[in-house]
C-alpha positions in Angstrom: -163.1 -113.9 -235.6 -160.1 -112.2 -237.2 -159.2 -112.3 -240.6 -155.6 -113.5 -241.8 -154.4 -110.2 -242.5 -155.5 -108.7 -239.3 -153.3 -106.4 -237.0 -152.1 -108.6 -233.9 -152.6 -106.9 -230.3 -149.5 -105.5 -228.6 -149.3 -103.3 -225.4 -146.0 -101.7 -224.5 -145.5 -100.1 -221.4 -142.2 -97.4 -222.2 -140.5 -94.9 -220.0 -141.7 -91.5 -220.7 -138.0 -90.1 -220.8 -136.9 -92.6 -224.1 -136.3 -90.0 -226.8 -138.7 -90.5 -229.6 -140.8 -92.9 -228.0 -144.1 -92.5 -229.1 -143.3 -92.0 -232.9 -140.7 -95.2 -232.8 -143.0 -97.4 -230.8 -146.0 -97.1 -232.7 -144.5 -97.4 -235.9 -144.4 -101.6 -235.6 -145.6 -103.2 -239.1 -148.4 -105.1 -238.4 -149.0 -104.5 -235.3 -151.8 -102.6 -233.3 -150.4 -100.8 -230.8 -151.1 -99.9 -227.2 -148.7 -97.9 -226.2 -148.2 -97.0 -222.5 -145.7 -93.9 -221.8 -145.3 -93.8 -217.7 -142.4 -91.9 -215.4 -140.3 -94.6 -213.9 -141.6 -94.4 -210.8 -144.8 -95.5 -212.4 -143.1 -98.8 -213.5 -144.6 -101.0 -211.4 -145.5 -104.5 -210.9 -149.0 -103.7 -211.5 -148.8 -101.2 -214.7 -146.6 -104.0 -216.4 -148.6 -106.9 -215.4 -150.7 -107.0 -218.7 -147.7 -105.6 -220.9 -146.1 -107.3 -223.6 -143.4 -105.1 -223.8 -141.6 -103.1 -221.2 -139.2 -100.5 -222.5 -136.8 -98.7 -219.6 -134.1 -96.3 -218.7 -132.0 -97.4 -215.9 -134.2 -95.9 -212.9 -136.3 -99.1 -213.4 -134.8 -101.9 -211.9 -136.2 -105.0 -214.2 -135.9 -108.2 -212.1 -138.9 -110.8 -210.8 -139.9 -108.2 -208.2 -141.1 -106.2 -211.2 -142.0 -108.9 -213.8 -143.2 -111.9 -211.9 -146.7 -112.8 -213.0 -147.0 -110.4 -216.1 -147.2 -110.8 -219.7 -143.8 -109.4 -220.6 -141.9 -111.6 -223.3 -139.4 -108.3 -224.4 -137.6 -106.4 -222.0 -135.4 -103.3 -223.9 -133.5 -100.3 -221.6 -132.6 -97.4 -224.0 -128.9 -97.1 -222.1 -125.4 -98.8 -222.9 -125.3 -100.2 -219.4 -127.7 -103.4 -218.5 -126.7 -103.5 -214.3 -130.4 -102.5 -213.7 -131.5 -105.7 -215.6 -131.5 -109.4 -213.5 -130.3 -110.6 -216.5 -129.7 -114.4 -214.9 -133.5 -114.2 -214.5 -134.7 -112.6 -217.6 -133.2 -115.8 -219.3 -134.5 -118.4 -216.7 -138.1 -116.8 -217.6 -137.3 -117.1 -221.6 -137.9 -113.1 -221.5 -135.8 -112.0 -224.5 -134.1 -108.5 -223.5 -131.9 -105.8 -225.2 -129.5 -102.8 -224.9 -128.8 -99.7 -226.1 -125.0 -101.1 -226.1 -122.5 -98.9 -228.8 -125.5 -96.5 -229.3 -123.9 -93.1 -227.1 -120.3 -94.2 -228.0 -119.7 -90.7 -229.8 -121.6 -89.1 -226.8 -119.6 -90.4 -224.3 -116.2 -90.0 -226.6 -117.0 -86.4 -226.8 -117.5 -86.2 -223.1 -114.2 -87.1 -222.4 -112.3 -85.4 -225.1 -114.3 -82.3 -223.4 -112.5 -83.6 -219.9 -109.2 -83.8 -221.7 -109.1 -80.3 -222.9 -110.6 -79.0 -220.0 -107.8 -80.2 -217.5 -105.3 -79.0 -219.8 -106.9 -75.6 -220.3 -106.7 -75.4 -216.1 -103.2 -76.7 -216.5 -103.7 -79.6 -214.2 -102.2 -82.1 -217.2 -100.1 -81.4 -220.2 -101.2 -83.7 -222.8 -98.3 -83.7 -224.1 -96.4 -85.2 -221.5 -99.5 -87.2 -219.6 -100.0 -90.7 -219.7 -103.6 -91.4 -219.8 -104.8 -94.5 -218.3 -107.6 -96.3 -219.9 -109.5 -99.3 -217.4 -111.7 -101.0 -219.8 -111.4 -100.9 -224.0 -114.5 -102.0 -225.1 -116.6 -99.7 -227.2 -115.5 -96.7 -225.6 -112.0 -97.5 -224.1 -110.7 -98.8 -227.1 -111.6 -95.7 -229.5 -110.6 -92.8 -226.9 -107.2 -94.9 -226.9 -107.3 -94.6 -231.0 -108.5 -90.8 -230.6 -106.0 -90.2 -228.4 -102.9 -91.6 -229.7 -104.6 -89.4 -232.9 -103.6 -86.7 -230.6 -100.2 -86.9 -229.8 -101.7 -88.4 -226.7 -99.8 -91.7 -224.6 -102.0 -94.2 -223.8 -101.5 -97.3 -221.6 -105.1 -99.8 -221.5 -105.9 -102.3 -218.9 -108.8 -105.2 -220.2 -108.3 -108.3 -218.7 -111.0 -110.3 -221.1 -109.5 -108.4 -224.2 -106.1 -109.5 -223.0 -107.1 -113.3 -222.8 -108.4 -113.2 -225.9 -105.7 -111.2 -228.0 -102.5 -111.5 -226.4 -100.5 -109.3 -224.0 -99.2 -107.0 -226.7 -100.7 -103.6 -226.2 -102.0 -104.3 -222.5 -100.9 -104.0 -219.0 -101.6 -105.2 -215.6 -103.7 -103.2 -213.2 -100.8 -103.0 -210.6 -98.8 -102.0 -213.6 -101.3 -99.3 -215.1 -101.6 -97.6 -211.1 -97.8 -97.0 -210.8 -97.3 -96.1 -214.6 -100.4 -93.9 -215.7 -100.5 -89.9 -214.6 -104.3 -90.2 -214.6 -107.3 -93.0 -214.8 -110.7 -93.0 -216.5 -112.7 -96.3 -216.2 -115.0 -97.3 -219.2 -115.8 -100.8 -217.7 -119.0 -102.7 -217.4 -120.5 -103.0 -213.9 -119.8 -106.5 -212.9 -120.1 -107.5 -209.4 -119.8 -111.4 -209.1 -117.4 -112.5 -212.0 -113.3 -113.4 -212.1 -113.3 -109.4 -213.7 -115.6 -108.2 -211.0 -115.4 -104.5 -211.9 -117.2 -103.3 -208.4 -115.1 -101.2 -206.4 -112.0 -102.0 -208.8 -110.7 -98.5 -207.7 -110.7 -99.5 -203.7 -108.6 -98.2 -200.9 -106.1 -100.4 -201.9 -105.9 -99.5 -205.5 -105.5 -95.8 -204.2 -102.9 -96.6 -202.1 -101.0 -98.3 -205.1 -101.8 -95.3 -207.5 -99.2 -93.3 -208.2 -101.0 -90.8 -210.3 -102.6 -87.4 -209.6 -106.4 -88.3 -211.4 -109.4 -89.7 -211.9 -111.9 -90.0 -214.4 -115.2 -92.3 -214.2 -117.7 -92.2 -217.1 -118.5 -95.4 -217.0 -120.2 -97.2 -214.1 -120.2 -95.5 -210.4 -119.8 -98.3 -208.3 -116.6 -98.7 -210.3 -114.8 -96.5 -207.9 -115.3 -96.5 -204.2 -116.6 -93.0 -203.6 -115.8 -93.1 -199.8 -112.1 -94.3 -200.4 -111.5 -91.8 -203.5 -112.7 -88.9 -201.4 -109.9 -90.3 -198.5 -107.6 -89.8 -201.4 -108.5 -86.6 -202.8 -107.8 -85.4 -198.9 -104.1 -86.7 -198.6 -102.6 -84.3 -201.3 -104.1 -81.1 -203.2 -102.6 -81.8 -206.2 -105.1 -84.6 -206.9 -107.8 -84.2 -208.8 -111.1 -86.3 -209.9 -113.7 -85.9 -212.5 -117.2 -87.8 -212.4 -120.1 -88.4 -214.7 -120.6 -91.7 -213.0 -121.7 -91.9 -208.7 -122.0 -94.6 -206.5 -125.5 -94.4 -204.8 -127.5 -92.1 -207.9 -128.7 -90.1 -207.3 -128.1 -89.7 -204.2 -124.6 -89.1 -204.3 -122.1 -88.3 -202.0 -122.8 -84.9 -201.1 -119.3 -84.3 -199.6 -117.1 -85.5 -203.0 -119.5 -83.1 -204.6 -118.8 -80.0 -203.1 -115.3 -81.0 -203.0 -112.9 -78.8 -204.6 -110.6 -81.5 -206.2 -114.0 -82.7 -207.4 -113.3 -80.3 -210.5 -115.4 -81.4 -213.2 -118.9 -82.9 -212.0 -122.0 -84.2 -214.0 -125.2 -85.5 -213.4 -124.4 -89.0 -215.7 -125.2 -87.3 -218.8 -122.3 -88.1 -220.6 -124.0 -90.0 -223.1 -126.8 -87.7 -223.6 -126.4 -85.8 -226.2 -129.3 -85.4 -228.6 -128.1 -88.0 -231.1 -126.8 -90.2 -228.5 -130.0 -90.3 -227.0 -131.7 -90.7 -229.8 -129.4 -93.6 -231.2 -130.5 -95.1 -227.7 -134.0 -95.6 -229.1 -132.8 -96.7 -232.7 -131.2 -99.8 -230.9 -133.8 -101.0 -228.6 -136.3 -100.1 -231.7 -134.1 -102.1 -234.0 -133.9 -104.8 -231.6 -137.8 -105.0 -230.7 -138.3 -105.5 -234.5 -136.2 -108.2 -234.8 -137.2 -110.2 -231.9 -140.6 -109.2 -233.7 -139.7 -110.2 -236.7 -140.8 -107.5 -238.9 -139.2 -104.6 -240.8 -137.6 -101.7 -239.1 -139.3 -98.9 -240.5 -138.3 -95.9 -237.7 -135.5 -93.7 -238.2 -134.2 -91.4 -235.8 -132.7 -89.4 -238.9 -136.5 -88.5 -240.1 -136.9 -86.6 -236.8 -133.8 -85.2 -235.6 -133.3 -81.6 -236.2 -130.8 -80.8 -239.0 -127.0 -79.4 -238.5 -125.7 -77.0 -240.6 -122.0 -77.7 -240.7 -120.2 -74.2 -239.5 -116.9 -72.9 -241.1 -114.0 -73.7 -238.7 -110.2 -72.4 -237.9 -108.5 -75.8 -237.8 -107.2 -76.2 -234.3 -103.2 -76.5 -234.6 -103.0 -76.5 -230.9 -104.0 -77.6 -227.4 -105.6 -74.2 -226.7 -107.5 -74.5 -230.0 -109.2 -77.2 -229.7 -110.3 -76.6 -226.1 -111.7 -73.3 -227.9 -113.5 -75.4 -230.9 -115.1 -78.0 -228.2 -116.5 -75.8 -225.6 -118.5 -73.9 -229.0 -119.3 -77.4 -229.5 -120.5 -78.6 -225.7 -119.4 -76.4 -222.6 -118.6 -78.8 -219.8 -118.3 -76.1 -217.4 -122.1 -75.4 -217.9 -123.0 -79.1 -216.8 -120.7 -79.0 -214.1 -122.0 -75.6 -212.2 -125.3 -76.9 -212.4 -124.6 -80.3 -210.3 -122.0 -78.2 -208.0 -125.0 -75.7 -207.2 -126.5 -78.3 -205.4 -123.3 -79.0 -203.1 -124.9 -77.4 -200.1 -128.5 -78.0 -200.1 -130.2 -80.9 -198.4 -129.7 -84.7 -199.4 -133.5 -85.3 -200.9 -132.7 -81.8 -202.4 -129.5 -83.2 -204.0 -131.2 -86.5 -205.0 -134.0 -84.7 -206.8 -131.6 -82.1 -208.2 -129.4 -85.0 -209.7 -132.8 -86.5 -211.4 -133.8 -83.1 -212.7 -130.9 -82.6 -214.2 -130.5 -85.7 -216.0 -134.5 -85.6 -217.5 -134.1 -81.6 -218.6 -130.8 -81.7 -220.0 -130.5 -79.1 -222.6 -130.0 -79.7 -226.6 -126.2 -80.9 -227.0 -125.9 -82.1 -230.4 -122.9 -84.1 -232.4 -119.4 -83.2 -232.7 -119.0 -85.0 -235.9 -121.6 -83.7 -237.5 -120.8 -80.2 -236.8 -117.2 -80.1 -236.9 -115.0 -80.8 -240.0 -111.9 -81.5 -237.5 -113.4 -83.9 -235.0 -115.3 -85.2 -237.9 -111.4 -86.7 -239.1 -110.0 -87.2 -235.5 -113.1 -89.5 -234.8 -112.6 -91.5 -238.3 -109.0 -91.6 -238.0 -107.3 -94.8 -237.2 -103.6 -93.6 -237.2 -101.5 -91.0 -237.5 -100.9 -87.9 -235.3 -102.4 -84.4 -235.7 -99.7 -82.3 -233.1 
């Protein structure tokens, strides 16, 4: 018989590639722990069946195929995006589940501003004249569109659910944003069956409306039809795209890869910097606690290496801060790594992708390393050019 005070039995199964699992997971007061730590090709049916817990990255699709006849009450992926997750079932089953949502914002805001200087540094965009834009101001959307007008930079953001619910005033249409904007970068949600279905919002007949010369997808790769965005980049050589995001991960469309108006390409590691990645776990760790009801004790701060904050020429130009950000997180580096696999076979590519993504290097913070981007990413108005 157990006492009162007595530990109660938990097993989580986790995904060996969540940052920091093993010290967050089995720090749960009052709880004794078995924890699992599997690859997510070892997220099966049968390793989950006696689980309590499952704890993903987006490799694992979590639906009944997976979950049907286990244990599982908690279901927490340690990503902003939640397409992998039969959510519509999860709730049917009374399975409580959780995001990563908001947790690699400054990741993937870095990310782009890295994009931004980038393209300007290869002249393909003066920011100074561009108009940027922005499909989908949630999280991310709606602070690049305050960094950037921080910038100097025009802005012009289409959100159909933001616009119902706050008025036309600072939004457009999509027709309007494709013959207005210079370039596009999508930060929506993958929705598929809803009035704002966001799956293959940039079709063939979007491109053929688009009046611009780019485009940017960090968010979700089915987003942009792949096969009609290549037809595009084909038509004119001005054009230009830049991908984090692919339909098909990872195996991706080998063709749009080795593409040379492909010019920036990356193996969806926007949001994985170090801190991103480990804000990932804080969220699906704060989360499991409270659907536990018990104390977050975890903190990703305990464990993260420290940052010495460098001295620093404040940029007073374009150039200059394309200099401060690639000290800060070279691009190019994650680009030539995915483009070295434009030519080899398709598995090849696939595995490549997925290699990529589980050994990226270190990449750490922007605001805690940088005294300028530090106030450009806290600023809510004003202009610094």
């Amino acid at each position: 018989m157990t006492t009162k005070n007595a530990a109660k039995a938990i097993q989580i199964v986790a995904d060996g590639h969540i940052w920091g699992a093993e010290s967050a997971f089995l720090a749960l007061s009052g709880f004794d722990v078995d924890l699992r730590i599997l690859e997510s090709s070892e997220i099966t049916s049968t390793a989950v069946k006696d689980a309590d817990v499952l704890l993903t990255r987006s490799g694992t699709k979590v639906n009944q195929g997976l979950l049907h006849g286990s244990r599982v009450h908690f279901a927490g992926t340690a990503t902003i995006g939640d397409d992998h997750y039969d959510k519509a079932w999860l709730d049917a089953q009374g399975i409580k589940w959780a995001t990563a949502a908001g947790s690699s914002t400054e990741s993937v805001l870095e990310y782009m501003l890295a994009v931004l200087f980038e393209l300007q540094a290869r002249q393909l965009v003066d920011l100074s004249k561009v108009t940027l834009g922005i499909i989908g101001a949630g999280r991310i959307g709606g602070q690049l569109a305050l960094i950037c007008k921080v910038l100097g930079i025009t802005v012009l953001i289409n959100d159909p659910p933001r616009q119902r619910q706050e008025g036309h005033e600072g939004f457009v249409s999509l027709e309007t944003i494709l013959v207005k904007a210079d370039v596009l970068s999508f930060h929506t949600p993958l929705i598929r069956d809803a009035s704002d279905t966001t799956y293959h919002l940039m079709n063939a007949a979007a491109f053929a409306a688009f009046k611009g010369v780019g485009i940017i997808n960090a968010a979700r790769g089915e987003c942009v039809d792949n096969t009609a965005l290549l037809d595009w980049l084909n038509q004119r050589v001005d054009r230009f795209t830049v991908l984090d995001c692919w339909e098909n991960e990872p195996k991706i469309n080998q063709t749009l890869l080795a593409h040379s108006q492909c010019v920036i390409a990356s193996p969806h590691i926007a949001g994985h910097s170090l801190d991103g990645k480990a804000a990932n776990t804080q969220y699906v760790y704060d989360a499991l606690c409270h659907y536990l009801e018990i104390k977050p004790v975890w903190n990703m701060n305990a464990i993260l290496p420290e940052i010495e904050r460098g001295s620093e020429q404040v940029p007073s130009n374009w150039q200059d801060m394309h200099v401060l950000s690639k000290k800060l997180y070279d691009i190019d580096q994650d680009a030539e790594a995915l483009k070295a696999y434009g030519q080899v076979s398709e598995n090849a590519l696939a595995k490549g992708f997925v290699n990529l993504r589980r050994h990226y290097p270190i990449r750490r913070s922007w605001v805690k390393q940088s005294n300028f981007f530090m106030d450009v990413f806290k600023a809510e108005h004003g202009s610094f050019l």
